[in-house]
FIKENU-484830 format. One record per residue (C-alpha): residue in three letters; x, y, z. Coordinates in nm, 4 decimals. Example, Ala and Ser with C-alpha at 12.3 -4.5 7.8 and 13.67 -1.06 7.14 Angstrom:
BEGIN
resn | east | north | up
ALA | 1.2300 | -0.4500 | 0.7800
SER | 1.3670 | -0.1060 | 0.7140
% end
This chain:
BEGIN
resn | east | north | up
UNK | -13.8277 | 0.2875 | 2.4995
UNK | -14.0729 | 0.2950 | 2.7934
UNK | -14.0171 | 0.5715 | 3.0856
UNK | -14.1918 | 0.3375 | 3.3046
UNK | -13.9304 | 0.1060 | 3.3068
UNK | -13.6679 | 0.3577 | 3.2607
UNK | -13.8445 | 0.4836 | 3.5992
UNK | -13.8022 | 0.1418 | 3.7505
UNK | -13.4461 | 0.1319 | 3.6900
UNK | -13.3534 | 0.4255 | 3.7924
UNK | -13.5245 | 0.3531 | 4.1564
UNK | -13.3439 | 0.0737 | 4.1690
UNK | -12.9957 | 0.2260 | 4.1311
UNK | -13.0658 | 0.4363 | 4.3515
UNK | -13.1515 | 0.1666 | 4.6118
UNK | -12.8883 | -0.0172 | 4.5555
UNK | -12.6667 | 0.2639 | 4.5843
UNK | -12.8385 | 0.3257 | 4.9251
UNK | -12.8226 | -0.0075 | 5.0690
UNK | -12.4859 | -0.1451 | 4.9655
UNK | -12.2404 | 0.2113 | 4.8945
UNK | -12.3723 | 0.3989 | 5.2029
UNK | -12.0307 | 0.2927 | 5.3933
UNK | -11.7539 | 0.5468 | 5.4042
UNK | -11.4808 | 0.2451 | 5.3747
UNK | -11.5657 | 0.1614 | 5.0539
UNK | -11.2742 | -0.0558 | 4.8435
UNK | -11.2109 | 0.0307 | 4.5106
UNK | -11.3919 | -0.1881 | 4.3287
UNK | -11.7340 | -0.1053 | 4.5495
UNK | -11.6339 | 0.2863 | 4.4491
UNK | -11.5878 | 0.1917 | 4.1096
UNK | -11.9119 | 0.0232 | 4.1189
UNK | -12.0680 | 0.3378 | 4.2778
UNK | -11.9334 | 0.5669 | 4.0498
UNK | -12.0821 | 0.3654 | 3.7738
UNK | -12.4202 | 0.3594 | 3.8926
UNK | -12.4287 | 0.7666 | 3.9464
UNK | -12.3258 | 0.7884 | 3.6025
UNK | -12.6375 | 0.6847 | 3.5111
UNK | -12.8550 | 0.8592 | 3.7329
UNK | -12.6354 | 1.1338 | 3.5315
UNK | -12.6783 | 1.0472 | 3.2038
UNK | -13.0964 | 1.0307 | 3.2817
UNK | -13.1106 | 1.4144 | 3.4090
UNK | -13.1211 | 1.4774 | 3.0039
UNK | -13.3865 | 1.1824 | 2.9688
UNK | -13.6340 | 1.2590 | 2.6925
UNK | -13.9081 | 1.1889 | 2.9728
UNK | -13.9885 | 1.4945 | 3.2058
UNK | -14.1062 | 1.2278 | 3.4103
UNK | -13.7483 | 1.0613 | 3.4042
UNK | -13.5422 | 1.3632 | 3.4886
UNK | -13.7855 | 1.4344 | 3.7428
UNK | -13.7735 | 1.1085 | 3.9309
UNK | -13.3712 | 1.1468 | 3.8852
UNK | -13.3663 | 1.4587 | 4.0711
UNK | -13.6063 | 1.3395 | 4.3663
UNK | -13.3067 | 1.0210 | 4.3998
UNK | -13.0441 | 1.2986 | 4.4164
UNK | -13.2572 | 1.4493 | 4.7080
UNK | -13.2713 | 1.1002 | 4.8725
UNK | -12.9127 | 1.0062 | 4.8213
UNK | -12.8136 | 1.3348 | 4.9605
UNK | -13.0432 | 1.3351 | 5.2357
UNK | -12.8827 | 1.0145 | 5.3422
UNK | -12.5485 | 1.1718 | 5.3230
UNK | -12.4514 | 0.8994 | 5.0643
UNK | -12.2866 | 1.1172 | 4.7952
UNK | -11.9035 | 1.1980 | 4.8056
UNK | -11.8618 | 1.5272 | 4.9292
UNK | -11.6148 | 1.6276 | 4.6016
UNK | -11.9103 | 1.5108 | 4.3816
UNK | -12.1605 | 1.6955 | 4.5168
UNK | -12.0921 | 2.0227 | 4.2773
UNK | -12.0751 | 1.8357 | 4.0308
UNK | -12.4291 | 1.7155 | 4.0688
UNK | -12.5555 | 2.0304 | 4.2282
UNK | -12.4331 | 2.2280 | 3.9146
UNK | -12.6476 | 1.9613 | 3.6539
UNK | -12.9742 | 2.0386 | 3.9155
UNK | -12.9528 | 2.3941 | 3.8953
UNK | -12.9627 | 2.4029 | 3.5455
UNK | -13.3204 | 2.2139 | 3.5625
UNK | -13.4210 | 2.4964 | 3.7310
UNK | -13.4772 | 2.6577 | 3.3797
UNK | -13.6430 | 2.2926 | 3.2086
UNK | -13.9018 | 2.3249 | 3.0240
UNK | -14.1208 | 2.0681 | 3.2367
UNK | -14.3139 | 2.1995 | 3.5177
UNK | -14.2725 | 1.9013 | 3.7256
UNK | -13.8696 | 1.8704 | 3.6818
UNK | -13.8217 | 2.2737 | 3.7995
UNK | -13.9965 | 2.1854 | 4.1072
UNK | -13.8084 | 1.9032 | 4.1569
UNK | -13.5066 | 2.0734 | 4.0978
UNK | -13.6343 | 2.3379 | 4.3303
UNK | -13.6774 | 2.0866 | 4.5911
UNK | -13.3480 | 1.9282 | 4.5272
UNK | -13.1327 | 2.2492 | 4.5677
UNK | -13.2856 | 2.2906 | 4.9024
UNK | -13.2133 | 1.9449 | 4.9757
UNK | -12.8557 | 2.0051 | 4.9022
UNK | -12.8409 | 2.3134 | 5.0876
UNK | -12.9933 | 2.2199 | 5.3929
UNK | -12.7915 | 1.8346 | 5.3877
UNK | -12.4773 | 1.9878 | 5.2828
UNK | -12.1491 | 1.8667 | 5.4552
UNK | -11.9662 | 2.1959 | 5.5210
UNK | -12.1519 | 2.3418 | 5.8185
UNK | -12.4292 | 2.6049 | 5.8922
UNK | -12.2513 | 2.9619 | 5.8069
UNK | -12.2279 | 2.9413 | 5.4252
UNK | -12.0391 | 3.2439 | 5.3442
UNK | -11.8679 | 3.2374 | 5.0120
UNK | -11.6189 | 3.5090 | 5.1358
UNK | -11.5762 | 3.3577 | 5.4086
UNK | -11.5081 | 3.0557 | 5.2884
UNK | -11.3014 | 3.1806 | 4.9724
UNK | -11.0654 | 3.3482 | 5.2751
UNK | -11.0445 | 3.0687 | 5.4713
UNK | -10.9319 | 2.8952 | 5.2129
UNK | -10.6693 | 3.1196 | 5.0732
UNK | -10.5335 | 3.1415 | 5.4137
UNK | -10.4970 | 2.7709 | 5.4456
UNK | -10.3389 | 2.7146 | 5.1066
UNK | -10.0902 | 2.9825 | 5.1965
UNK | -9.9986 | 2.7741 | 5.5385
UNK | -9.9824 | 2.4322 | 5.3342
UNK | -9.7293 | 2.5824 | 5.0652
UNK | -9.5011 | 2.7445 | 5.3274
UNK | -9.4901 | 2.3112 | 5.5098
UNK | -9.4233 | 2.2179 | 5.1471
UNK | -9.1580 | 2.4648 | 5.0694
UNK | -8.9861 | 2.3946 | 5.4494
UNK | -9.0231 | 2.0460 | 5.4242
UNK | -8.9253 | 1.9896 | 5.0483
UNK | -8.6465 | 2.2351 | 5.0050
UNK | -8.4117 | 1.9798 | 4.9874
UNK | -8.5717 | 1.8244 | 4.6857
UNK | -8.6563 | 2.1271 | 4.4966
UNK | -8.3880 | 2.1020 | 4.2574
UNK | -8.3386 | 1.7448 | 4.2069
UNK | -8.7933 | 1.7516 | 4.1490
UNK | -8.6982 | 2.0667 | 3.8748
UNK | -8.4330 | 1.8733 | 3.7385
UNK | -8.6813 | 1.5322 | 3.6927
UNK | -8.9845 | 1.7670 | 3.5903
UNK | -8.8239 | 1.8391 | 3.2782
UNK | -8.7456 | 1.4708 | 3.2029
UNK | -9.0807 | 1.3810 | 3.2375
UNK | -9.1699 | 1.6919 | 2.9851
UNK | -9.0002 | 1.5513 | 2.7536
UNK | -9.1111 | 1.1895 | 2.7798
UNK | -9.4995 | 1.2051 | 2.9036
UNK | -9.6426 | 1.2115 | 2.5431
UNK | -9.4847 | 0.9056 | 2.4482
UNK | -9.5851 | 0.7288 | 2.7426
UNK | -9.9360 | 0.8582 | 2.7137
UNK | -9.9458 | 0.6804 | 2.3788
UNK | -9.7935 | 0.3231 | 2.5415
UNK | -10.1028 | 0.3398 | 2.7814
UNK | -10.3546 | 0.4155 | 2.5460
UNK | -10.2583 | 0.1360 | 2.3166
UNK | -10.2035 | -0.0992 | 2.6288
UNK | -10.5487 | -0.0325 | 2.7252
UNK | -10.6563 | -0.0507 | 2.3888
UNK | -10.5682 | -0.4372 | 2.3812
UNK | -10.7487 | -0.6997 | 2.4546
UNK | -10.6973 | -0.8810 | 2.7961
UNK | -10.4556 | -1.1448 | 2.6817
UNK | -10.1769 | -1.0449 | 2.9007
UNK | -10.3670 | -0.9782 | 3.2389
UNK | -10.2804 | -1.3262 | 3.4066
UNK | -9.9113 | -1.2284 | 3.2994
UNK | -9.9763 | -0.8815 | 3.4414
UNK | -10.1108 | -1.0236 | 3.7592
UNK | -9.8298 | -1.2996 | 3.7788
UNK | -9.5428 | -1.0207 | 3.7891
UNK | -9.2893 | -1.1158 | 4.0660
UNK | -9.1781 | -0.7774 | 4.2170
UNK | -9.2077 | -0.6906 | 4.5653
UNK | -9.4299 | -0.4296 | 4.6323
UNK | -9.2252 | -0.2425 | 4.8429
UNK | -8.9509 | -0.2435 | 4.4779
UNK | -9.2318 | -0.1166 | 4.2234
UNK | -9.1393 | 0.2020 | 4.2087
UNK | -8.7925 | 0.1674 | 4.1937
UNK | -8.8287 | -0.0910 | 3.9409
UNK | -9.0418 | 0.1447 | 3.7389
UNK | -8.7983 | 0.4035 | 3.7480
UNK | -8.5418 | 0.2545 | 3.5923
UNK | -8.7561 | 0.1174 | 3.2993
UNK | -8.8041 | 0.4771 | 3.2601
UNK | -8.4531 | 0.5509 | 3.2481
UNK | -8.4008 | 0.2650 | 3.0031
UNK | -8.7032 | 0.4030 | 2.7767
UNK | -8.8636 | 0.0653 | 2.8351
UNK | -9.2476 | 0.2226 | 2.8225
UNK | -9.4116 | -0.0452 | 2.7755
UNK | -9.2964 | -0.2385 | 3.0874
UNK | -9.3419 | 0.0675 | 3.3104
UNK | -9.6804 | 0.0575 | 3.2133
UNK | -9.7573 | -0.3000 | 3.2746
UNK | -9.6104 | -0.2779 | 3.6551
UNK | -9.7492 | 0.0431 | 3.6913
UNK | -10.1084 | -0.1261 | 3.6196
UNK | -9.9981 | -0.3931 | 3.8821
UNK | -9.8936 | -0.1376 | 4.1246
UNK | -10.2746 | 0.0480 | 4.1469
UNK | -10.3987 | -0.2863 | 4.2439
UNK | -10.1210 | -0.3278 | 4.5066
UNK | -9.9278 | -0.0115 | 4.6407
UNK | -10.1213 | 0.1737 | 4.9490
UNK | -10.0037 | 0.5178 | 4.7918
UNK | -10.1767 | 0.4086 | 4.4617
UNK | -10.4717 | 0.3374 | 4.6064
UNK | -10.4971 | 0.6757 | 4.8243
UNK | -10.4787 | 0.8039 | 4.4843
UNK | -10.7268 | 0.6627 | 4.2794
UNK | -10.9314 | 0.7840 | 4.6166
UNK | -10.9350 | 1.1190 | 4.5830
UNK | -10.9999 | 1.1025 | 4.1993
UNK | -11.3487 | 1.2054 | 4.1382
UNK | -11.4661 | 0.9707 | 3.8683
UNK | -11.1426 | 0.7807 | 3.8072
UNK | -11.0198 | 0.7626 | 3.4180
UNK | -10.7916 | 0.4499 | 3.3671
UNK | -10.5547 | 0.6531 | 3.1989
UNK | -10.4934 | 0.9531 | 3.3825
UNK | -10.4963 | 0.7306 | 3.6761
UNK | -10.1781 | 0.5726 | 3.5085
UNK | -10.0161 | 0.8964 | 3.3906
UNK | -10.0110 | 1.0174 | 3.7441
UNK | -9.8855 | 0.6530 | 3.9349
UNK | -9.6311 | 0.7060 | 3.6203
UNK | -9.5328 | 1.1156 | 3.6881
UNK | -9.5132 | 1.0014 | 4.0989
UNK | -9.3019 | 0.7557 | 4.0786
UNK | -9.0689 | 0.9358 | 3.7958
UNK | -9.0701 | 1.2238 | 4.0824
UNK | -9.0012 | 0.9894 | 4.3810
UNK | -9.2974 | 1.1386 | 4.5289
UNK | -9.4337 | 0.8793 | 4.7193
UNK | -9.1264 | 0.7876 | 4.8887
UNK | -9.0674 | 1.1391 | 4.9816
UNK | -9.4057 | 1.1973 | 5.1301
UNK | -9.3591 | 0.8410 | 5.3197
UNK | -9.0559 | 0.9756 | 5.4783
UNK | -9.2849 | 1.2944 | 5.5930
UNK | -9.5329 | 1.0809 | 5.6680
UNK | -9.2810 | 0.9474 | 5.9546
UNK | -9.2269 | 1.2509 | 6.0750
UNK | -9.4857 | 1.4429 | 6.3138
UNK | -9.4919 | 1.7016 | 6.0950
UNK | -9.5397 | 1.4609 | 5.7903
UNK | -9.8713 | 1.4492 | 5.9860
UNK | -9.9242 | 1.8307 | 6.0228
UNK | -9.8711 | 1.8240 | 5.6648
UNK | -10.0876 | 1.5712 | 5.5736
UNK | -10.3852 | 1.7538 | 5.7917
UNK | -10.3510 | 2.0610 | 5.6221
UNK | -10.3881 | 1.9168 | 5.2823
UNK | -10.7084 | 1.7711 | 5.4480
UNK | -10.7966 | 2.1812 | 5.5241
UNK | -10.7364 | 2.2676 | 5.1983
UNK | -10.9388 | 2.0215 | 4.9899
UNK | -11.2277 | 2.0881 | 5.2925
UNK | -11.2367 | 2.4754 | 5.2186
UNK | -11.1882 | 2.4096 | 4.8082
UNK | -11.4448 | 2.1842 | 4.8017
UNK | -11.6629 | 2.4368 | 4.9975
UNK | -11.5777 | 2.7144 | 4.7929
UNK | -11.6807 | 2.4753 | 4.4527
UNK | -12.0267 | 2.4342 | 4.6355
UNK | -12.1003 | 2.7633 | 4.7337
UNK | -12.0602 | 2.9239 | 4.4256
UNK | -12.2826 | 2.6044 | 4.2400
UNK | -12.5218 | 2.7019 | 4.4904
UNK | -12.5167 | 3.1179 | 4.4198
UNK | -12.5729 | 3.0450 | 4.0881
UNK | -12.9460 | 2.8667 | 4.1937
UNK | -13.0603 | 3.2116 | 4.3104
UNK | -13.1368 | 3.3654 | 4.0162
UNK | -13.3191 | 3.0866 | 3.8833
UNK | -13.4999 | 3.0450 | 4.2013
UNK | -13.6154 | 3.4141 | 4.1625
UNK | -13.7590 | 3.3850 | 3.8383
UNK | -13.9940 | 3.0750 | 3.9825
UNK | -14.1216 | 3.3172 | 4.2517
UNK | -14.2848 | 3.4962 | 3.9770
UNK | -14.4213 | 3.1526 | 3.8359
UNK | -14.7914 | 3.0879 | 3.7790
UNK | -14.7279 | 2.7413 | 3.9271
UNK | -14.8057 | 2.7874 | 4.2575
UNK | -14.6151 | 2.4809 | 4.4180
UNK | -14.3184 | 2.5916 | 4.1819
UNK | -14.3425 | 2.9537 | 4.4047
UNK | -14.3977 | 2.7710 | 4.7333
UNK | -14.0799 | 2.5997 | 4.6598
UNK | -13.9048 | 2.9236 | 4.5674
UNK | -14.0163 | 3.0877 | 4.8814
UNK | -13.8601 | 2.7541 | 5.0860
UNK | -13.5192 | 2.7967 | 4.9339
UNK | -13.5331 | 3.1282 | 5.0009
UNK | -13.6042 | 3.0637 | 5.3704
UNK | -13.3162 | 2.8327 | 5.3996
UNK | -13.0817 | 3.0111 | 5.2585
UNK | -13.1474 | 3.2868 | 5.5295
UNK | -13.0628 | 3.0372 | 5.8055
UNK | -12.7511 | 2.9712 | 5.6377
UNK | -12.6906 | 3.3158 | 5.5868
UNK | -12.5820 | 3.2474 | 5.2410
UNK | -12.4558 | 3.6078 | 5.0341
UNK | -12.6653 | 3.7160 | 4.7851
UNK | -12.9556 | 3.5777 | 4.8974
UNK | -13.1530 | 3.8261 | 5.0347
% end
């Protein structure tokens, strides 16, 4: 129960977190890891101790000073900072103050931070990426409609097979690990337990597959905070779809590549968007503390202010 060693925890996370997670070719089980140990830091920004949700918001600073946080979880965190803004703890608002700032001025999508801008780019982009998709999948749209509709009809059940396989204990992992399929067959194999209504073994290569198929593990990449199951559900859905083996044959195509960039675009401008409007949301907030009796709470106020002119953010002014 002491927030002194709650405080000494937390600093170590976050130096662990800066020392061995700072890489940007992180496996899985290092991202896992990662994930886990920001889900703390987290779970600490509603400590009972101002002192605690302070010292968690000066690590965010750190970690995203060091450029150490993923750039899709960044909102995510910005969004729980802002609302300190409001806490009822002098020293955790001007923390959060400081933080925000820290975000702004360290953030990963450039130095012209226009929300409309940004909202347009990104609308233009997703425009150009559906009209590749539509010329490049034509010739699967109605087989895709056609297996959309099985999968309807079967997801719930198999949502049920992997919440109860999960559910047990470990008993069958060695067997699990020991399966002899190629890698290059899983999702074949897979498909036709799905045809046969054989659940339960779909699920049990499936798990084997995450560990082992490249397009699994691309992903459980761009998952945020990956959940075991909907992890599953989706390896599952793709390869009831085919879709891995129809982006692979893109993928061997220069304009699989084209493709594949502009899906890169469109997460970049989405992701922007997502942090831009986080950040919009700090000014009103930020406002009300240049009002505040605190002085260094105003002084902090006053610096957000000042960066947000350099970065011509909207609303701002």
């Amino acid at each position: 129960q002491s927030y002194t060693l709650r405080l000494s925890v937390i600093n170590v996370i976050t130096e662990v977190v800066l020392t061995s997670f700072s890489k940007t070719d992180l496996s899985n089980n290092e991202r896992e890891s990662r994930d886990e140990f920001l889900e703390i830091l987290f779970d600490h920004m509603l400590d009972v101790s101002s002192y605690v949700r302070a010292r968690v918001i000066q690590n965010w600073s750190r970690l995203q000073q060091e450029d150490v946080l993923p750039a899709k979880m960044q909102s995510e965190i910005l969004e729980k900072v802002v609302e300190h803004l409001t806490d009822k703890a002098s020293n955790v608002r001007k923390a959060a103050a400081i933080c925000v700032r820290s975000f702004l001025e360290h953030n990963p999508f450039g130095s012209e931070l226009k929300l409309k801008k940004m909202e347009e780019a990104l609308a233009k982009e997703s425009k150009s990426y559906e009209e590749m998709m539509e010329k490049h999948c034509e010739p699967h749209i109605e087989k895709l409609k056609e297996s959309q509709e099985v999968w309807n009809n079967i997801k719930d059940e198999i949502a049920k097979v992997i919440e109860n396989n999960l559910n047990q204990n470990d008993d069958n992992d060695e067997e699990e690990n020991d399966l002899n399929v190629p890698t290059d067959q899983i999702p074949s194999v897979v498909q036709t337990y799905l045809k046969e209504k054989k659940y339960e073994e779909a699920v049990k290569i499936t798990k084997h597959a995450v560990e082992y198929v490249k397009e699994c593990s691309h992903l459980r990449n761009t998952m945020e905070h990956v959940d075991e199951r909907e992890l599953l559900m989706k390896v599952i859905r793709n390869f009831h779809l085919n879709i891995f083996n129809q982006l692979l044959s893109l993928t061997n195509r220069e304009d699989g590549a084209h493709l594949s960039k502009q899906q890169e675009l469109v997460d970049y401008y989405g992701d922007a968007v997502k942090f831009l409007k986080v950040l919009e949301s700090a000014i009103e907030p930020m406002r009300d503390l240049l009002d505040s009796v605190n002085i260094s709470e105003m002084q902090e106020a006053v610096e957000f202010f000042v960066a947000t002119y350099k970065f011509n953010i909207d609303n701002a002014r």
